[in-house]
MISE-436411 format. One record per atom (N, C-alpha, C, CB): residue number from 1; residue in three letters; chain; x, z, y. Coordinates in Angstrom, 2 decimals. Atoms other than C-alpha are relative to their C-alpha. Glycine has a CB too. Layout:
REM MISE-436411
num,residu,chaine,u,w,v
NUM,ala,A,X,Z,Y
...
END
This chain:
REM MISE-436411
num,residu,chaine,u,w,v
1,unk,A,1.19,-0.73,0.38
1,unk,A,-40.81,5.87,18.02
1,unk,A,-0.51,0.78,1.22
1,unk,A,0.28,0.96,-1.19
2,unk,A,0.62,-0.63,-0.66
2,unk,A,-43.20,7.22,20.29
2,unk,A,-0.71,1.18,0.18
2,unk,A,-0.35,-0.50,0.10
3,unk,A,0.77,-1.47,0.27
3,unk,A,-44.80,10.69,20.81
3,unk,A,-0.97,0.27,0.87
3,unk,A,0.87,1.23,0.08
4,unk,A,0.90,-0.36,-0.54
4,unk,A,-47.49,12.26,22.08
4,unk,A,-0.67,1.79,-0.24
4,unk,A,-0.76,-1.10,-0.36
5,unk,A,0.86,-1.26,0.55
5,unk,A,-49.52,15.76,22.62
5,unk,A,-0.83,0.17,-0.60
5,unk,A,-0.42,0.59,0.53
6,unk,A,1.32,-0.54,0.71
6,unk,A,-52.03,16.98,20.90
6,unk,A,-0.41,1.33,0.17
6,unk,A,0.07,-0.11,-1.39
7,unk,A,0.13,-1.59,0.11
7,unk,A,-53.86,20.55,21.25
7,unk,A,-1.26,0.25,-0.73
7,unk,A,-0.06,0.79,1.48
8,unk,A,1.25,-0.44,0.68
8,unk,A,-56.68,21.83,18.85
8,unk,A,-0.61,1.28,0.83
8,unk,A,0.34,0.40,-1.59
9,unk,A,0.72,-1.13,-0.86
9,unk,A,-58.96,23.78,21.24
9,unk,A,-0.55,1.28,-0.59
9,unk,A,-1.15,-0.58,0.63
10,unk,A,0.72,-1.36,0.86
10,unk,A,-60.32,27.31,20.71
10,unk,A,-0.73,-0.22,-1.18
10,unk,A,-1.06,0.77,0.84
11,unk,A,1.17,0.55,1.37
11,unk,A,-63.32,25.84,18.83
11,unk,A,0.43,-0.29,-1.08
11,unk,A,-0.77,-1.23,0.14
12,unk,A,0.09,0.64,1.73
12,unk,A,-61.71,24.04,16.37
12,unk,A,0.74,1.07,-0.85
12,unk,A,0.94,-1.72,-0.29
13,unk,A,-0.68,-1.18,0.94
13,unk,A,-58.99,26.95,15.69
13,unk,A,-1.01,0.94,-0.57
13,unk,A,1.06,0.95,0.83
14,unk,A,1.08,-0.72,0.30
14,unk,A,-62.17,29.31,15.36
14,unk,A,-0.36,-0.29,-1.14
14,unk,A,-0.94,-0.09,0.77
15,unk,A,0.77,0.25,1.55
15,unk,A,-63.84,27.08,12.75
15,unk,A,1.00,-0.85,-0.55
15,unk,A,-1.67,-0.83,-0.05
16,unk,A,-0.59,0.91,1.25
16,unk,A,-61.20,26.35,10.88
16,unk,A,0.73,-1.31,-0.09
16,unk,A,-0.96,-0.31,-0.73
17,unk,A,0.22,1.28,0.14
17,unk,A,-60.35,22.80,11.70
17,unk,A,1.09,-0.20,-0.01
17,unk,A,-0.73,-0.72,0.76
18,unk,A,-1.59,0.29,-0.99
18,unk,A,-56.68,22.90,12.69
18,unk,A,0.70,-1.01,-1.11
18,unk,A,1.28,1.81,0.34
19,unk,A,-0.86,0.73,0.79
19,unk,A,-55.49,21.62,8.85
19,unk,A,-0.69,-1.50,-0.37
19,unk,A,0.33,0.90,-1.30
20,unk,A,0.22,1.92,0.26
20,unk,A,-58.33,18.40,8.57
20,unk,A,0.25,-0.51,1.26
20,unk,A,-1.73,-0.69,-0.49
21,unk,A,-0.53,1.00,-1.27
21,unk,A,-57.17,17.51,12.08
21,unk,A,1.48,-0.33,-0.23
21,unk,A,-0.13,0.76,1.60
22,unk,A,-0.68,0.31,0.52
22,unk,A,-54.16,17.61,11.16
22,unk,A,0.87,-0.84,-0.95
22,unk,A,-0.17,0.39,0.05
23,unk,A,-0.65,1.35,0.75
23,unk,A,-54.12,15.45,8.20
23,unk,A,-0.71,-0.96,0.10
23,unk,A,0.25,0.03,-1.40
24,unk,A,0.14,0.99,-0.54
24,unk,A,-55.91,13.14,9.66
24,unk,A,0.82,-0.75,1.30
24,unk,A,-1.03,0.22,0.15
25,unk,A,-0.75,0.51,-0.64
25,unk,A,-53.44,12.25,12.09
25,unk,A,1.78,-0.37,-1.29
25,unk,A,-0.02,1.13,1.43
26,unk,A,-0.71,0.47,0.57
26,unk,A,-50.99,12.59,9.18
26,unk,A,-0.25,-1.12,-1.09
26,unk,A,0.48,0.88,-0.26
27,unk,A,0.53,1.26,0.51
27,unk,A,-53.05,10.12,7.08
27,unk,A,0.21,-1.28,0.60
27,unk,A,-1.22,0.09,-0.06
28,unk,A,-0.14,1.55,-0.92
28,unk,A,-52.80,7.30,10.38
28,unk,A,1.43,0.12,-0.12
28,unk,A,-0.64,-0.17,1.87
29,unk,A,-1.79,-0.01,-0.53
29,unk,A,-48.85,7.75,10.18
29,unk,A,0.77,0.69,1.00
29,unk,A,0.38,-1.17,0.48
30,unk,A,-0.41,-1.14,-0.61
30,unk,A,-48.32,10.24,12.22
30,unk,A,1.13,1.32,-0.09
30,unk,A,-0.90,0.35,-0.03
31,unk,A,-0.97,-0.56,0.47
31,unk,A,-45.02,12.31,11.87
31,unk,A,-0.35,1.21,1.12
31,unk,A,1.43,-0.88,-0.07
32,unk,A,0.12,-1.39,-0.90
32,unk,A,-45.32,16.09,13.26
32,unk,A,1.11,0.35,0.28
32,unk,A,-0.63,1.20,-0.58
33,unk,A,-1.58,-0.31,-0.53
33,unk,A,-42.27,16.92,15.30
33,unk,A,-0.19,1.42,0.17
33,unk,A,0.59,-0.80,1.55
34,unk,A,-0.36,-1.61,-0.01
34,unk,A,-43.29,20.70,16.74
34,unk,A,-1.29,0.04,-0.25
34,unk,A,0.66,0.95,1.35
35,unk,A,1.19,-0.33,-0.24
35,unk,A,-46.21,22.45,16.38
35,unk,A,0.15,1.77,0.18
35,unk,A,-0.97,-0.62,-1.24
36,unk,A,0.10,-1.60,-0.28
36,unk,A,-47.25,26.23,17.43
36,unk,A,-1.33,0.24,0.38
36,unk,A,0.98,0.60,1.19
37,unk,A,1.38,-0.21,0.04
37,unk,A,-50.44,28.11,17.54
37,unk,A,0.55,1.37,1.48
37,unk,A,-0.87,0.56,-2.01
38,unk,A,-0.39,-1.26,-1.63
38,unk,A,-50.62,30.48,20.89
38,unk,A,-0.94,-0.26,0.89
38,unk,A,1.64,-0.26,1.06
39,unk,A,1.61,0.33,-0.95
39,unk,A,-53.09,31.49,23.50
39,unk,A,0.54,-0.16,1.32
39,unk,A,-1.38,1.43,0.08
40,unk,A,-0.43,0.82,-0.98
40,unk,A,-52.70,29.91,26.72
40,unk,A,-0.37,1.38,1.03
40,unk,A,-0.83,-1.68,0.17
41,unk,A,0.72,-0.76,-0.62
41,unk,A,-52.82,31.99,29.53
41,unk,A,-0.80,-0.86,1.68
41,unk,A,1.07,1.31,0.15
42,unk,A,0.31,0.52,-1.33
42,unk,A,-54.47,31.30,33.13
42,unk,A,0.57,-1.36,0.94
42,unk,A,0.28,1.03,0.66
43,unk,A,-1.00,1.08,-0.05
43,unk,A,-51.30,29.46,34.71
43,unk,A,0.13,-0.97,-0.27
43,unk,A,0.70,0.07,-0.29
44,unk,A,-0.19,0.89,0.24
44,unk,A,-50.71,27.28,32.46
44,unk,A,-1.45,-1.07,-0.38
44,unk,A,0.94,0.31,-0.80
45,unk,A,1.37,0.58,0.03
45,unk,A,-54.50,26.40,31.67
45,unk,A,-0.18,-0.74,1.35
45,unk,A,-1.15,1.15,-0.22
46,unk,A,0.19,0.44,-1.51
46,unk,A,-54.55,25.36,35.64
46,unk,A,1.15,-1.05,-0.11
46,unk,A,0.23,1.30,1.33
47,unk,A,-0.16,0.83,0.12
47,unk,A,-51.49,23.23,35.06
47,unk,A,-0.30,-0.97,-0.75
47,unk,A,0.55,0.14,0.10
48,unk,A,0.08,0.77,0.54
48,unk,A,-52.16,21.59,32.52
48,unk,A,-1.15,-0.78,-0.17
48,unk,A,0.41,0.34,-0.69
49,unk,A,0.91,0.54,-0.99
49,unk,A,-55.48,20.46,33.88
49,unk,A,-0.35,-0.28,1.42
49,unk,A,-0.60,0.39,-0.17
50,unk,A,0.00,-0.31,-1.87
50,unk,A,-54.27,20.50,37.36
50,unk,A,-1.06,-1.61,0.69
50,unk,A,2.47,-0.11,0.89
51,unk,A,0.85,1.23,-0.55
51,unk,A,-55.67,16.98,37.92
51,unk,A,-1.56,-0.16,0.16
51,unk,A,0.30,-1.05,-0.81
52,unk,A,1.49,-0.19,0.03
52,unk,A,-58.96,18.13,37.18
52,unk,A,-0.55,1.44,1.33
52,unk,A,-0.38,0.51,-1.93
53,unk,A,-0.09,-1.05,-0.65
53,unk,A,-58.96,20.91,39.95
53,unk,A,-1.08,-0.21,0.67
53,unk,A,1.13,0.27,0.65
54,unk,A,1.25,0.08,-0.80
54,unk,A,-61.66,19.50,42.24
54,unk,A,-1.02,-0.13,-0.65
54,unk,A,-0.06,-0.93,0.85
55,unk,A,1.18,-0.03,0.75
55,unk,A,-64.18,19.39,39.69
55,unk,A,-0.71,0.84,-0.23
55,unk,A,0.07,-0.30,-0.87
56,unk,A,0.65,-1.56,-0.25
56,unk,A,-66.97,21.64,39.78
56,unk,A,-0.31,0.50,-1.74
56,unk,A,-1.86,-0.09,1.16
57,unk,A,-0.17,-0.65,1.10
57,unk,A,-66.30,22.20,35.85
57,unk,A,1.20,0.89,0.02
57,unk,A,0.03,-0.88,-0.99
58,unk,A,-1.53,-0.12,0.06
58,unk,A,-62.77,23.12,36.58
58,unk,A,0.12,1.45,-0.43
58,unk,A,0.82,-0.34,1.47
59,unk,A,0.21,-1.64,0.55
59,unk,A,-63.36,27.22,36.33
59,unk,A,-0.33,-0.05,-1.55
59,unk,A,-1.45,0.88,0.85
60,unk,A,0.29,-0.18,1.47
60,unk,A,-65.15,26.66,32.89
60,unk,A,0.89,0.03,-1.15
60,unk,A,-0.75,-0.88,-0.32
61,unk,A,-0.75,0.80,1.01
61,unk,A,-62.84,24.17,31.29
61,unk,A,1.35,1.25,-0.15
61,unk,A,0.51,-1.85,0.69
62,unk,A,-1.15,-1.00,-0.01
62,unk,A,-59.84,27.15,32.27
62,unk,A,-0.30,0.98,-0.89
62,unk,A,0.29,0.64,1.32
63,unk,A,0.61,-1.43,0.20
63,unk,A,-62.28,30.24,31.29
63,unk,A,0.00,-0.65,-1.64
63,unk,A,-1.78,0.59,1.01
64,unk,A,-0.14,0.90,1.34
64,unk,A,-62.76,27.86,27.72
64,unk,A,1.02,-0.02,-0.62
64,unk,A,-0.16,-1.25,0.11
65,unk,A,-1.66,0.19,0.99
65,unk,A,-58.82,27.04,26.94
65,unk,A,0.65,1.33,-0.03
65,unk,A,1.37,-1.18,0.81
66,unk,A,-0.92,-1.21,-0.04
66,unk,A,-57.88,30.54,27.40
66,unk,A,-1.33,1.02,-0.75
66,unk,A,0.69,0.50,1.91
67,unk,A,0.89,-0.67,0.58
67,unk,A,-60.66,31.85,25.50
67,unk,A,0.44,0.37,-1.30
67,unk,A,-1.12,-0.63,0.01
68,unk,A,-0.32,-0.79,1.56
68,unk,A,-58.70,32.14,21.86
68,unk,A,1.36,-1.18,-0.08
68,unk,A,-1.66,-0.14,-1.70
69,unk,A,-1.19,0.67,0.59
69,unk,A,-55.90,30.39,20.05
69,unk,A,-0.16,-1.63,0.25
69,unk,A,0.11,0.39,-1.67
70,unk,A,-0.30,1.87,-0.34
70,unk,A,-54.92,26.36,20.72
70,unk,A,0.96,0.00,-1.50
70,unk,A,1.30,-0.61,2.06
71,unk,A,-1.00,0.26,0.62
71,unk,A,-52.71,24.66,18.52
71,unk,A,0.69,-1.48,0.49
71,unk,A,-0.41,0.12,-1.39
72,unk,A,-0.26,1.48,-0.79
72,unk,A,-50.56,22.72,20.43
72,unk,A,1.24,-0.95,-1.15
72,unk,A,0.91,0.42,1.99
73,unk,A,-0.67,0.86,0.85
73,unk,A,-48.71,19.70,18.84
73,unk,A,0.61,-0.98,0.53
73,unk,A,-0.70,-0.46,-0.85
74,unk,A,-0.12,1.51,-0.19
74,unk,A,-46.33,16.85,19.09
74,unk,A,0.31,-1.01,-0.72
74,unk,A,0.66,-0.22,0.71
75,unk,A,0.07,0.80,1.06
75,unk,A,-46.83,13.94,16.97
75,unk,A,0.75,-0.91,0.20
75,unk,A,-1.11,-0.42,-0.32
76,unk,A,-0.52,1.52,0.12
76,unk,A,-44.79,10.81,16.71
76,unk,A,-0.15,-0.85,-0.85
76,unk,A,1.07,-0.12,0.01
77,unk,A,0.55,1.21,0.86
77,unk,A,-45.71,7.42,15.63
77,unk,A,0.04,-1.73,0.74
77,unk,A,-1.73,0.47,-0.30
78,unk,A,0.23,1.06,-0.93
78,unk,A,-46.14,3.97,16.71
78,unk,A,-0.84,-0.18,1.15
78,unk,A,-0.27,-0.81,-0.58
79,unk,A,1.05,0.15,-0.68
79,unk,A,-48.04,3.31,19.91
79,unk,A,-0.58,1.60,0.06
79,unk,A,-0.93,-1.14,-0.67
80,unk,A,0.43,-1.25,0.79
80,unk,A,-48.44,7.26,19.56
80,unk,A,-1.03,0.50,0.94
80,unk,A,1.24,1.15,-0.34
81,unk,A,0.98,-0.70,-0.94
81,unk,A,-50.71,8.06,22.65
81,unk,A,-1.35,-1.15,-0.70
81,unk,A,0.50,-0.12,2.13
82,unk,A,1.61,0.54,0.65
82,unk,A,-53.19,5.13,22.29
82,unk,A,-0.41,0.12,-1.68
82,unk,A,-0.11,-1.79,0.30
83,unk,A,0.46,0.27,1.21
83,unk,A,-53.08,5.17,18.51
83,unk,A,-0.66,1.95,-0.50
83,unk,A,1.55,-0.88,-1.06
84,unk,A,0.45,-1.31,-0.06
84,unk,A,-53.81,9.12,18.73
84,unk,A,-1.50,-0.18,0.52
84,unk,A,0.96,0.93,0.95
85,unk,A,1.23,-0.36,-0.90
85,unk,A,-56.66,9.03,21.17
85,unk,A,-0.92,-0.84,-0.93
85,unk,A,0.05,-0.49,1.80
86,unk,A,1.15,0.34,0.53
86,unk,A,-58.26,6.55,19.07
86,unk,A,-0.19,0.83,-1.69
86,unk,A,0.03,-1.71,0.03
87,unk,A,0.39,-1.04,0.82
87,unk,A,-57.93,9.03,16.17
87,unk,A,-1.25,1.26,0.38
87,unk,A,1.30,0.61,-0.21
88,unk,A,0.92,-1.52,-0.28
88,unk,A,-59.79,11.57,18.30
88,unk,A,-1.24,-0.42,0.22
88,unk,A,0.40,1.02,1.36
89,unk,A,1.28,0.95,-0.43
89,unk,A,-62.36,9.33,19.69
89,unk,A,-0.64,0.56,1.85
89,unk,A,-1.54,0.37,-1.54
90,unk,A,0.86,0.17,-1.63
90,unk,A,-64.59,9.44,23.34
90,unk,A,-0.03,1.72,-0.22
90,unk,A,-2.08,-1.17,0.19
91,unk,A,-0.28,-1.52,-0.55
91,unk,A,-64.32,12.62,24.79
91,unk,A,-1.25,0.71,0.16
91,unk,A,0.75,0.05,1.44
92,unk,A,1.17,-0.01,0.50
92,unk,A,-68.36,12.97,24.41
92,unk,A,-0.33,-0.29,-1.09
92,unk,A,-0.59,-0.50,0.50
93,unk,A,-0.16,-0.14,1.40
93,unk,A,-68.89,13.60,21.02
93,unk,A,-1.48,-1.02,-0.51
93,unk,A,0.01,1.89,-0.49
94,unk,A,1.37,1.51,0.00
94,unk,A,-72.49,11.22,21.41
94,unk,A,0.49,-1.07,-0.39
94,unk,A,-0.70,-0.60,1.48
95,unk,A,-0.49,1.73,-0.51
95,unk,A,-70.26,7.98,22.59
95,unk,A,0.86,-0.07,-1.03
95,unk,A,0.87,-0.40,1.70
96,unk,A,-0.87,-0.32,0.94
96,unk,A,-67.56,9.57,19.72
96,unk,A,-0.66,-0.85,-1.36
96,unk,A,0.14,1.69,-0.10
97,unk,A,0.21,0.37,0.95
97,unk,A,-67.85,6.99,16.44
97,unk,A,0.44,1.47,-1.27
97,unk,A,0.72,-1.40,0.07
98,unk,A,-0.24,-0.59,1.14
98,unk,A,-68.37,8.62,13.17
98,unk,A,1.71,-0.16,-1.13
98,unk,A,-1.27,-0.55,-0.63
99,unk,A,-0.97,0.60,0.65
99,unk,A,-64.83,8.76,11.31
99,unk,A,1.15,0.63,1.09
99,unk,A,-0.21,-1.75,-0.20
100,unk,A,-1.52,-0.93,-0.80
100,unk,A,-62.68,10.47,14.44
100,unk,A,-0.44,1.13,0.21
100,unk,A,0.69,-0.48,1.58
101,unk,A,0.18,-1.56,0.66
101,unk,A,-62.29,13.86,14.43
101,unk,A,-0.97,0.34,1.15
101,unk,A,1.60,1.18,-0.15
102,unk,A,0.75,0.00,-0.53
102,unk,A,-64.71,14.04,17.74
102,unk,A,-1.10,-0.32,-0.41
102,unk,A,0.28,-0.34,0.66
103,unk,A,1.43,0.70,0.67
103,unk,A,-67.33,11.93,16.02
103,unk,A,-0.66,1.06,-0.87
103,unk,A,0.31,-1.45,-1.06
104,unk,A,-0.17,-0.80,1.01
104,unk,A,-67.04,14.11,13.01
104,unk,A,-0.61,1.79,-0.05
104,unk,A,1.45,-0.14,-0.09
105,unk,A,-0.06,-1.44,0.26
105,unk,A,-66.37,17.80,14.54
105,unk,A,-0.53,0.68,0.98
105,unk,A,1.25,0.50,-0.22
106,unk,A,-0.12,-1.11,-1.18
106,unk,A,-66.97,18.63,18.05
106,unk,A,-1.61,-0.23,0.42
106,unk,A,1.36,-0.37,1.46
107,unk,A,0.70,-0.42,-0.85
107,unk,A,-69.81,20.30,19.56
107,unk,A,-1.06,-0.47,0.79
107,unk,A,0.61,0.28,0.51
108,unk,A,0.61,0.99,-1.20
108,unk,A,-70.61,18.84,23.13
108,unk,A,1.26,-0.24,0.56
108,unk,A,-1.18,0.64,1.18
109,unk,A,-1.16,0.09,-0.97
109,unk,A,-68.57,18.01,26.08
109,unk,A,1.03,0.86,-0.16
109,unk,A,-0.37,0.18,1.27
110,unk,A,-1.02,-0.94,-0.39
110,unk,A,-67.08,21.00,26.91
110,unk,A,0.59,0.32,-1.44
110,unk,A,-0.59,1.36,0.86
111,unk,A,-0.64,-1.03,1.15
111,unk,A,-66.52,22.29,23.24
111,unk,A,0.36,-1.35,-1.11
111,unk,A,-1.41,1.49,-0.78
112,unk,A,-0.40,1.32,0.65
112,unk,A,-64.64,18.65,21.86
112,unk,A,1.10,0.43,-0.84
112,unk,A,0.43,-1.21,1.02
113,unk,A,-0.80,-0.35,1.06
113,unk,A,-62.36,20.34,19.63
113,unk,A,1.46,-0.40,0.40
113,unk,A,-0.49,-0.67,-1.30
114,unk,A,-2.12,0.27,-0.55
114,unk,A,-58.81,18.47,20.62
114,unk,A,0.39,-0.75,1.30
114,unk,A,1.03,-1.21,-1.24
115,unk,A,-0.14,0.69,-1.32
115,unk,A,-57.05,17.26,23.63
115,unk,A,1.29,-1.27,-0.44
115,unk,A,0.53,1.32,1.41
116,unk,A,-1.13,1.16,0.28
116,unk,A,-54.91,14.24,23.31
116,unk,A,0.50,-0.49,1.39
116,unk,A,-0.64,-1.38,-0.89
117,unk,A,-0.37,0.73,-1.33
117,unk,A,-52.66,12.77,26.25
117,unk,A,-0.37,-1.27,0.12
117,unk,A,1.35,-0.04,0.25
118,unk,A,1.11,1.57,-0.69
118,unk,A,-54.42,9.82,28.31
118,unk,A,1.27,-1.16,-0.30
118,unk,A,-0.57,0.05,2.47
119,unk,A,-1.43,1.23,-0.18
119,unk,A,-50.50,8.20,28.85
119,unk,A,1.24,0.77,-0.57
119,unk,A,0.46,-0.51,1.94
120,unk,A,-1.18,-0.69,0.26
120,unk,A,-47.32,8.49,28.20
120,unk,A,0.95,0.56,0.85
120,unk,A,0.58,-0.63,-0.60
121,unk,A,-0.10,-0.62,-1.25
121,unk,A,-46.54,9.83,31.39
121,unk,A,-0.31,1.20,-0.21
121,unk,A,-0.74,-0.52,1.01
122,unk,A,0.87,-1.09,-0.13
122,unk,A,-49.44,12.62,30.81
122,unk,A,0.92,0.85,-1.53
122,unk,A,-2.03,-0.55,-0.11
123,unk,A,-0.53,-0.32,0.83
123,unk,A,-47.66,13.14,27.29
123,unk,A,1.37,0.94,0.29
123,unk,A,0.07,-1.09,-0.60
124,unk,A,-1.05,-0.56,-0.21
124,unk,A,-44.38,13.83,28.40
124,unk,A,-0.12,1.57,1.16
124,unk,A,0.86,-1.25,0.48
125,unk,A,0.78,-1.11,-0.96
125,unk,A,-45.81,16.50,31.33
125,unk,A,-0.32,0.99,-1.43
125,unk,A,-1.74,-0.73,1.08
126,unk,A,0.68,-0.75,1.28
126,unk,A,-47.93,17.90,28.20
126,unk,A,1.17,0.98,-0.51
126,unk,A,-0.51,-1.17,-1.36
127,unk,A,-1.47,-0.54,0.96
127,unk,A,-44.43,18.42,26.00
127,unk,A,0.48,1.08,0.89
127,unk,A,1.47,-1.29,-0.24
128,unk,A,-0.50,-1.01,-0.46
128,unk,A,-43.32,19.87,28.94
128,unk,A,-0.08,1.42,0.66
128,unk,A,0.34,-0.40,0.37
129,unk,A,0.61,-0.84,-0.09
129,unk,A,-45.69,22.39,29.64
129,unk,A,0.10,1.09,-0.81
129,unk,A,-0.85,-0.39,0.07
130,unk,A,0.54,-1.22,1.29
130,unk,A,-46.17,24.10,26.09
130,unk,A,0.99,-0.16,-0.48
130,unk,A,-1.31,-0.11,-1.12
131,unk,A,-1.09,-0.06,0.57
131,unk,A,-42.77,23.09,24.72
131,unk,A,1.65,0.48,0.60
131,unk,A,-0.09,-1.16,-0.40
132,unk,A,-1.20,0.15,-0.36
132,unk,A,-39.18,24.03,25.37
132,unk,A,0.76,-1.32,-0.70
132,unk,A,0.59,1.26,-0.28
133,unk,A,-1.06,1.56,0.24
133,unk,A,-36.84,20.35,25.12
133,unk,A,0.10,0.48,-0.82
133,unk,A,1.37,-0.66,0.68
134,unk,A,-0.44,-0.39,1.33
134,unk,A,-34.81,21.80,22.63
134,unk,A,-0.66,0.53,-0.87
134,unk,A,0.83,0.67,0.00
135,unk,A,0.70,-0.14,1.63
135,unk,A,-37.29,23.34,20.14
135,unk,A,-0.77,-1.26,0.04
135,unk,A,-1.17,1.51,-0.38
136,unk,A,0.79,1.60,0.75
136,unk,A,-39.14,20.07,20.22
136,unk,A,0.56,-0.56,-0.68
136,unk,A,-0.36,-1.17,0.72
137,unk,A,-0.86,0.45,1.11
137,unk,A,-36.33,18.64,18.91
137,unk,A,0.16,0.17,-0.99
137,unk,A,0.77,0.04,0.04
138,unk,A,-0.41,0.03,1.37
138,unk,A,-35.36,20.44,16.29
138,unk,A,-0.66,1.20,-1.03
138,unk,A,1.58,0.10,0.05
139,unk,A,1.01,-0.42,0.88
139,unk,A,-38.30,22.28,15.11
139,unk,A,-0.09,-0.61,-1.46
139,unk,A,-1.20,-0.26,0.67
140,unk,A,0.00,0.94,0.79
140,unk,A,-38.77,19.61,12.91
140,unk,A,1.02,-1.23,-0.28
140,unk,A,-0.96,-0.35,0.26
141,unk,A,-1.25,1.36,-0.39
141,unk,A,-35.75,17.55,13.19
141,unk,A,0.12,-1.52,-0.87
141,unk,A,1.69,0.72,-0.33
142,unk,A,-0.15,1.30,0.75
142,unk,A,-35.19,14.08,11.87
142,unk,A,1.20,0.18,-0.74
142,unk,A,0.06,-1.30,0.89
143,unk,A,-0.80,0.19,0.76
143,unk,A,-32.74,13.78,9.50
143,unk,A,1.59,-0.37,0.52
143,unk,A,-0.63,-0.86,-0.72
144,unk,A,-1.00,0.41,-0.99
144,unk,A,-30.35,12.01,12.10
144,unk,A,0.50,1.40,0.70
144,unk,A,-0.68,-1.09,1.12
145,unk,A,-0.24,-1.10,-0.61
145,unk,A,-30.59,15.36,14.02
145,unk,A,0.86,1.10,-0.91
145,unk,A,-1.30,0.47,0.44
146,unk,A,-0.38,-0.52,0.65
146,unk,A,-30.41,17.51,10.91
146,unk,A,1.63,-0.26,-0.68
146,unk,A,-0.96,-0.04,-0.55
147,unk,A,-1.32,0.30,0.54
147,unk,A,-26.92,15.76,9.65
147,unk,A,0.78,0.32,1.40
147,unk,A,0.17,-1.66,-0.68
148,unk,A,-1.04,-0.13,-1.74
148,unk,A,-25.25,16.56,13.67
148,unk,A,0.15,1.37,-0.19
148,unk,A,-0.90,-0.40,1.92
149,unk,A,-0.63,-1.02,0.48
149,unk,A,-22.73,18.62,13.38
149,unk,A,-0.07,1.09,0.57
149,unk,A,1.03,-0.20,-0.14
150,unk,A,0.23,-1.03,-1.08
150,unk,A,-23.83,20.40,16.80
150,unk,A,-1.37,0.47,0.03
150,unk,A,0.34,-0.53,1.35
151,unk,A,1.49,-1.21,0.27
151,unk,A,-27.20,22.00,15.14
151,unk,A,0.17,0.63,-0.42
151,unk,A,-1.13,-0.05,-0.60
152,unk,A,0.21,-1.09,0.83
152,unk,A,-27.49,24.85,13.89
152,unk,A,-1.37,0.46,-0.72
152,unk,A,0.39,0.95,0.74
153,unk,A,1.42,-0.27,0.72
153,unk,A,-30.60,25.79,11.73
153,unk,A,-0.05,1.14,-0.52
153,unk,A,-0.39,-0.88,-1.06
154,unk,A,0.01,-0.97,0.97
154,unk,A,-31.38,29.41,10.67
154,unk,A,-1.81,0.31,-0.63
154,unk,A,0.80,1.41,0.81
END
């Protein structure tokens, strides 16, 4: 099984959106491993767009994700990056079909409601940005996890 990030941007936490994004990824088969709501600060807004640094949006897009609450997420599923992204749809909410949560919810450009990882490369980076290893794990644990005799759960 495969995983992937997900983050519900200021916007969508603002209006509300965090639980139909949500079950729309749990509608495609989507299993939620961690999730946490928290405001990003500076730092990590710069890594976790570091690739975007030479872009003369790059100040905005920072001054934007650190503007209110995210909800970052990691989902697992089959195929879980591409079959995510095409849940969210084109990253221009114009080119965005009706039916993904972009099409549906976001804005404009800048204010697209969720971020999804491009690869599974960019995914694993993601996890490791906003997550600690071990609570990813067993935030939500699988059942396999939950029966090991070396968890503890309070």
């Amino acid at each position: 099984m495969d995983r992937t990030f997900v983050m519900i941007k200021p916007d969508g936490v603002r209006r509300g959106l965090t639980g139909s994004i949500l079950n729309r990824f749990e509608q495609k088969g989507f299993r939620l491993a961690a999730i946490k709501l928290m405001h990003i600060d500076r730092s990590l807004a710069e890594r976790h767009y570091a690739e975007l640094k030479e872009k003369p949006f790059f100040g905005e897009l920072v001054d934007y994700l650190t503007s209110g609450e995210v909800c970052a997420m990691i989902l697992e599923g089959e195929h879980a990056v591409a079959n995510a992204r095409s849940v969210i749809g084109k990253t221009n909410p114009v080119e965005a079909v009706p039916g993904t949560i972009r099409g549906d919810f976001a804005m404009d450009v800048a204010s697209n409601v969720v971020h999804g990882s491009d690869s599974p490369e960019s995914a694993e980076r993601e996890i490791g940005l906003f997550f600690d290893e071990q609570a990813a794990l067993y935030l939500f644990p699988t059942p396999q996890v939950a029966a090991s005799d070396n968890v503890a759960f309070h």
